[in-house]
N, C-alpha and C positions, 0 to 999 in steps of 0.2 A: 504493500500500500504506500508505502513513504516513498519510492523509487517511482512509483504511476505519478504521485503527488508530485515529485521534484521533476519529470519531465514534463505533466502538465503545467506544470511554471515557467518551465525554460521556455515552452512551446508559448505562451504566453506572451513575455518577453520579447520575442522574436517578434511575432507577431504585431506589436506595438511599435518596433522602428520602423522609418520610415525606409521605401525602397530605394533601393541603389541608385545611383543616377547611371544613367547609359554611358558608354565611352566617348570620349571626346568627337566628333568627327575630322578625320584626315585635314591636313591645312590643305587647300586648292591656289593652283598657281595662276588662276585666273585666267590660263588658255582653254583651249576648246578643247576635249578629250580625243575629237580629228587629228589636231598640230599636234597635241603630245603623242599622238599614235605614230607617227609619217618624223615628229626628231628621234624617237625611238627607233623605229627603223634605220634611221639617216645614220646613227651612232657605233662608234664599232672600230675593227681592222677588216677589212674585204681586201680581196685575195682575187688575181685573173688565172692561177697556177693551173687548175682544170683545163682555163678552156687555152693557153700557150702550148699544154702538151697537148690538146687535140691538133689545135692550127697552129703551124711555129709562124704565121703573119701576126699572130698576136704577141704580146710580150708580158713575159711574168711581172706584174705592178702588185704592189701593195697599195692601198686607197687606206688613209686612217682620217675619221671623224672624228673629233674630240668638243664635247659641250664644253664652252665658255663663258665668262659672267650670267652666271647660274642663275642670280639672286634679279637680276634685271627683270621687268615684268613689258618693255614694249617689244620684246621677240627672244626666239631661242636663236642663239650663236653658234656659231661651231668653226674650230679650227681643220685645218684641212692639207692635209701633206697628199702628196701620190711618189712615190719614187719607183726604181725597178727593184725588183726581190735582191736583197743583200748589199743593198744600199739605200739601205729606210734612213740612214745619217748624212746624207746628201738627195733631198729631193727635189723632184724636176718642176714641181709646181706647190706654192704653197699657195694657199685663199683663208680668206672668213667668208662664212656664209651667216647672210642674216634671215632667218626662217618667220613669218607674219601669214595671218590668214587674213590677205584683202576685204575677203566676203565670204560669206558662207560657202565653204567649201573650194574658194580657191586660193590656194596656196602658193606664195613666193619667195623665193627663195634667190633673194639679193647677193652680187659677189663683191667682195672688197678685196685688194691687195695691203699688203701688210708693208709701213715705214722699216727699211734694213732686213730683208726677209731671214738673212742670213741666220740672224742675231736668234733666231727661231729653230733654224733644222735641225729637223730630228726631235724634237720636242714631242709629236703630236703624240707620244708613250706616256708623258704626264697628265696628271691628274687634271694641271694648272699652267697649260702650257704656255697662254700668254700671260703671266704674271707680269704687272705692272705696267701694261699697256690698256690704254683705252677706246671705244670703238673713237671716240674723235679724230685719234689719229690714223686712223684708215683714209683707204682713197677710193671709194666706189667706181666698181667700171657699169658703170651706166649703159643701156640698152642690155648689158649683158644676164640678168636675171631669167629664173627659170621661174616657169607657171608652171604649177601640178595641179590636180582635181583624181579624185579617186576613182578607179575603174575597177568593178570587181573587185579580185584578191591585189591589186597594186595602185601605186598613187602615179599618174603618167604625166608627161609634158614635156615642155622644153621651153628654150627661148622665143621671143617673137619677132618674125621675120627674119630683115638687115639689120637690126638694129646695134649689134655688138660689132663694134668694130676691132680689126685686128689686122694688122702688119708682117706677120710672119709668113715669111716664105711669100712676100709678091700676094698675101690678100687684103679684099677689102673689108671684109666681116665675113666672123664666124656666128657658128649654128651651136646647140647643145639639144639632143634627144635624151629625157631620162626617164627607165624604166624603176621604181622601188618596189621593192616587196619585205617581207619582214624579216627574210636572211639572206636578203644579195639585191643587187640594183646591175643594170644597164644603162652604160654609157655610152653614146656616139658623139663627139667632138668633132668638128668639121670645119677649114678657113675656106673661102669660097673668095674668086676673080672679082672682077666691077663688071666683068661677064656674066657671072654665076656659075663659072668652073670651080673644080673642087681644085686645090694647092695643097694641102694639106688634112691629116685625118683619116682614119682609118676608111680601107675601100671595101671592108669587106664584114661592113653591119659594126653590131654595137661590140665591146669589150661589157663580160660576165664576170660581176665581182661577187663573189659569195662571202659571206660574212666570215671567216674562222676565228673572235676572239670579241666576245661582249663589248661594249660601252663601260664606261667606269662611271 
């Protein structure tokens, strides 16, 4: 009886607090659950080794995306190295990309070049790799931005039109085609005459990056 008695009290007791408050909810970063889908995807080390041993026209690159000024809330950043396989400490193009959803559902994806690129390579392995620069001091190449919109299982686009100018190799602007998906993306890069001949750029479709190493 005194054992019934002392859990009918305890039970009691209980009873009389009040309930738990539920878990905090997650902090939100204020983008659209789209853009944080498509920088997720965008984030990583991608790898063309696949498709170099199938076609030796392609060449073995590593692509690394690396998020930057994290904490910023008018877009996601990201550092951006390419080099060839075994010389990720010397790369042949660095960028920042500045990632923004125009409108519902289309997504751009602005290029900047970096002041002393140098002072960078090989970085893109860090957590932080542009420490102590700010987007001010970039230089946006203007026309050159990519538009995505999602199709199905990928976010697709590219540049629009002429509008990216470019000087290599005798052209007058280049083109950018980009395929994402959630562990590889396609790239086609292309300089093009005041003709509209191609000068530079792969002839033979996109370069296949597949992811091989998370985002940090």
């Amino acid at each position: 009886m005194r054992r019934l008695a002392a859990c009918l009290a305890a039970a009691a007791v209980l009873a009389a607090l009040p309930p738990a408050a539920p878990p905090a909810p997650a902090a939100r970063s204020g983008f659209s659950p789209a853009l944080e889908r498509l920088a997720a995807w965008m984030t990583g080390t991608f790898s063309s080794a696949a498709q170099a041993a199938r076609d030796t026209s392609f060449r073995d690159v590593r692509l690394v995306i690396v998020p930057v000024w994290r904490d910023r809330s008018d877009a996601r950043w990201f550092y951006v190295e390419q080099a060839l396989a075994g010389r990720e400490d010397r790369p042949y193009r660095q960028r920042v990309y500045r990632l923004m959803e125009n409108e519902q559902g289309v997504f751009e994806s602005a290029v900047f070049t970096l002041p002393a690129p140098e002072r960078f390579a090989g970085r893109g392995r860090e957590r932080e790799p542009l420490a102590g620069l700010t987007p001010d001091s970039l230089t946006e190449r203007r026309g050159c931005a990519v538009y995505l919109r999602r199709a199905g299982a990928a976010y697709r686009g590219g540049t629009a039109g002429r509008g990216c100018p470019s000087e290599l190799r005798g052209a007058a602007y280049a083109t950018s085609e980009v395929v994402i998906e959630r562990d590889r993306m396609r790239t086609l890069d292309r300089g093009f005459d005041a003709a509209g001949a191609q000068v530079w750029g792969s002839t033979r479709g996109a370069y296949e990056f597949v992811r091989v190493r998370a985002g940090r």
